[in-house]
C-alpha positions in Angstrom: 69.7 99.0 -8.7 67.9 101.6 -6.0 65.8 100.2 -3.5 62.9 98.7 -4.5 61.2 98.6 -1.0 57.8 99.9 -1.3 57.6 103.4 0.2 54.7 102.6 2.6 57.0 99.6 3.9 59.8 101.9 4.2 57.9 104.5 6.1 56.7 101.4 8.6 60.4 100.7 9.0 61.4 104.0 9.9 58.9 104.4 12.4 59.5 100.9 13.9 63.4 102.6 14.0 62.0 106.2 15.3 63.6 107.9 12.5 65.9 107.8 9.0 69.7 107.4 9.2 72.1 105.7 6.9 72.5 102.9 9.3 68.9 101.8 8.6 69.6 102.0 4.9 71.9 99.6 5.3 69.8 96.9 6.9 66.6 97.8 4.3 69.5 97.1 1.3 71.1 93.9 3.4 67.2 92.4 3.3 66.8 93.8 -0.3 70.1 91.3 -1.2 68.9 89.1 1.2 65.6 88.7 -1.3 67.5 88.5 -4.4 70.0 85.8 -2.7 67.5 83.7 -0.9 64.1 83.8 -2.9 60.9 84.8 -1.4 61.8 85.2 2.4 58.4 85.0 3.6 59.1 81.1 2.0 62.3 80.4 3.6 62.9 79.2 7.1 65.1 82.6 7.8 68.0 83.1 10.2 69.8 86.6 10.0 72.9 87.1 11.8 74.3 90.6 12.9 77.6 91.3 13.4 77.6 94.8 14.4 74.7 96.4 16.9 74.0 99.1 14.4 70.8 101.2 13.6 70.2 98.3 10.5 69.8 95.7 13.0 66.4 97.5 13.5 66.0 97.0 9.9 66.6 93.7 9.1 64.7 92.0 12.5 61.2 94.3 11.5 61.5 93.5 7.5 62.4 89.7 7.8 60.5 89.0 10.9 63.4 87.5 12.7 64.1 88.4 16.5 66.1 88.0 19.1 63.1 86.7 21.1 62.3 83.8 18.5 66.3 82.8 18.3 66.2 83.5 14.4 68.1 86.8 14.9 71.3 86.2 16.4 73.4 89.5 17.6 77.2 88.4 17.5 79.3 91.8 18.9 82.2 91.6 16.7 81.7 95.6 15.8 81.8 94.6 11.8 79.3 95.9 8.9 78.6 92.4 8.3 75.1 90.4 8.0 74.5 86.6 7.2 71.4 85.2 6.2 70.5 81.2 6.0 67.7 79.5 4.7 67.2 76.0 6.8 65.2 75.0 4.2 67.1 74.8 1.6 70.6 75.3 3.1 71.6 77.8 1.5 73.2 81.1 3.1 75.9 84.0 2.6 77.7 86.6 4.5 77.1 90.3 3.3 80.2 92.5 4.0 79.4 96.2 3.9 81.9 97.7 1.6 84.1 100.9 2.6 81.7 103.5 1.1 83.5 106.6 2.8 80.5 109.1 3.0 83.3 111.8 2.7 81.8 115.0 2.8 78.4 113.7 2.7 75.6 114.8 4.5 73.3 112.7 6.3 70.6 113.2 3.7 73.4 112.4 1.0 74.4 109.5 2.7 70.7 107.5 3.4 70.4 108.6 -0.9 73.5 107.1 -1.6 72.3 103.9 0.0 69.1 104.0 -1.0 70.1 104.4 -4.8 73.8 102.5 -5.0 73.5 98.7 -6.6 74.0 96.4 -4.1 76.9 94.4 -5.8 79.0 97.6 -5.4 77.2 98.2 -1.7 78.0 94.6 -0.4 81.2 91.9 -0.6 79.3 88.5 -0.8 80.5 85.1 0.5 78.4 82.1 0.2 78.4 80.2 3.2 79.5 76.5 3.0 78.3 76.2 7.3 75.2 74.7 8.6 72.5 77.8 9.7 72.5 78.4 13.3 70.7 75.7 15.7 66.7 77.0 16.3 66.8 78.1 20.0 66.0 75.5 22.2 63.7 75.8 25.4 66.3 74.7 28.3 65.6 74.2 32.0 65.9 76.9 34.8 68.9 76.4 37.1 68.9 78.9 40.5 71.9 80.5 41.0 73.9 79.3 44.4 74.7 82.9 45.2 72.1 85.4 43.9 68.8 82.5 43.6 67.9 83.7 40.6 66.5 81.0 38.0 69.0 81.1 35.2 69.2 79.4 31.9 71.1 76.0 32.4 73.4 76.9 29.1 74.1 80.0 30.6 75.2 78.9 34.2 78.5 78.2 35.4 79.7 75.5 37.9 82.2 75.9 40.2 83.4 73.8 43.3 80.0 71.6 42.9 77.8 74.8 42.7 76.1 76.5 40.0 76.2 80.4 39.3 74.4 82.7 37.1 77.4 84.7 34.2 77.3 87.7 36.5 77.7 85.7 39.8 80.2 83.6 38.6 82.6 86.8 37.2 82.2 88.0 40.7 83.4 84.5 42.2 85.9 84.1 39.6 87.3 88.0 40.1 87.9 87.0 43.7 90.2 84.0 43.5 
């Protein structure tokens, strides 16, 4: 079935994006399935999980309202066409899998039509997902940083020799030994 996302919404997307490419596609179809999978997402206590930094990204955080900021979008860098969506509420979840879709010879205009107009059974592998959603962020306290004194997350300090380091301060210390 071609996308059904109203053309006005579509338009919105693109300009939250800055402009059409078949990586967008790709995250308007992943909410589209997303939709049919998952119900009504504007009822659903939605987590969306990217595992690729692509243009859809863009997509999929301004259609479903998750972000980064609000720990319901969660960017994991494993450089895959992949996007999982869970519902807290209900449990339920699955993992999209783009499938290989060689654009061939395609232009770029061919290729966002293709996307926009291919059924997303034969656009997307689908695995339910039998794991618990993602914990909702959690508000942690500040720890400053032995070396730079800059306040730092306390999940995302390091301790060494009874002091605490920021990531970046810590590769340093850990580079020199």
């Amino acid at each position: 079935m071609p996308c059904t996302l109203p053309k006005e919404k579509l338009d919105e997307t693109i300009r939250f994006h800055g402009h059409h490419c078949p990586g967008l596609t790709i995250g308007i179809r992943a909410v589209e399935l997303a939709e049919r999978e998952l119900g009504d997402l504007a009822q659903t206590d939605l987590v969306a999980v990217s595992e690729t930094d692509m243009c859809g990204v863009d997509a999929i955080q301004f259609l479903t309202d998750c972000t980064l900021g609000k720990g319901n979008f969660i960017h994991r860098d494993y450089g895959k066409r992949a996007f999982s969506f869970y519902d807290r509420k209900s449990g339920k979840g699955f993992r999209a899998l783009l499938k290989d879709l060689a654009p061939g010879d395609r232009s770029r205009e061919q290729a966002i039509d293709h996307f926009m107009t291919i059924d997303l059974d034969d656009m997307f592998d689908l695995t339910p997902l039998d794991a618990l959603a993602p914990r909702p962020a959690q508000v942690l306290e500040s720890l400053r940083c032995e070396h730079c004194g800059e306040m730092t997350m306390e999940s995302r300090t390091r301790r060494f020799a009874g002091k605490t380091y920021c990531i970046p301060c810590f590769s340093d210390i850990d580079q020199k030994l």
